[in-house]
C-alpha positions in Angstrom: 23.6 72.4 27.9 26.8 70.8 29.4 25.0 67.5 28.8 24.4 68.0 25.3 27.9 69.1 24.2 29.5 65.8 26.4 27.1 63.7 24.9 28.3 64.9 21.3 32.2 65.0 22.3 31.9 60.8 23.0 30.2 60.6 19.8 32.3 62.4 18.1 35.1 60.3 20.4 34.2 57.5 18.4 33.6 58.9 14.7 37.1 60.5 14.8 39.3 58.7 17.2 38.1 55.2 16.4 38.2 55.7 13.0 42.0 53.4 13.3 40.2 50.4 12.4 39.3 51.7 8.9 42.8 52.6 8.6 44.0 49.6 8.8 41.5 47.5 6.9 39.3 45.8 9.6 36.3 47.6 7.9 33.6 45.1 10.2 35.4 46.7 13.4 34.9 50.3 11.9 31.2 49.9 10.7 30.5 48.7 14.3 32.2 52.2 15.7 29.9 53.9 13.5 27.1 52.2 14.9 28.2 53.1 18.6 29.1 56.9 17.5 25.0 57.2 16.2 23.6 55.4 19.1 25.7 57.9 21.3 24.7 61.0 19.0 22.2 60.3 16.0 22.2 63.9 15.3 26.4 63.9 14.3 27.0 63.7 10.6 30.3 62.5 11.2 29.6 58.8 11.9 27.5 58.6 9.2 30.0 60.2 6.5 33.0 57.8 7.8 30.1 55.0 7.5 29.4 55.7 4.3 33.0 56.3 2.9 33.8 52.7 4.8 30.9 51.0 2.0 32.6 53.4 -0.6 36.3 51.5 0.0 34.5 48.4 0.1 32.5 49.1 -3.5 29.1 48.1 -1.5 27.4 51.4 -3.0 23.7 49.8 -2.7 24.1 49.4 0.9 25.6 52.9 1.4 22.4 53.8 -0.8 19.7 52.2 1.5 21.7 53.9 5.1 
């Protein structure tokens, strides 16, 4: 299951450590991370929370609602 767990580390790769972009406000930049992080490894919740919290900041709660 090597396979499996390297798949997961470069999705969590770019859920955690790509998660700078948030950070500093380029919320577009981070959203598209996300994206990446899920194609990589749908079965993470990480991406998904740091997606969600990114609609949160931005007060779009009916989009976070329909992901």
């Amino acid at each position: 299951m090597v396979g499996g767990n390297a798949l997961a580390s470069q999705g969590n790769d770019y859920a955690y450590r790509r998660n700078y972009p948030a950070a500093d406000k380029n919320f577009e930049e981070a959203i598209d991370r996300y994206k990446k992080a899920i194609e990589i490894n749908p079965r993470s919740p990480v991406p998904y929370n740091n997606w969600g919290n990114t609609l949160r900041y931005r007060k779009k709660y009916q989009e976070g609602i329909a992901k």
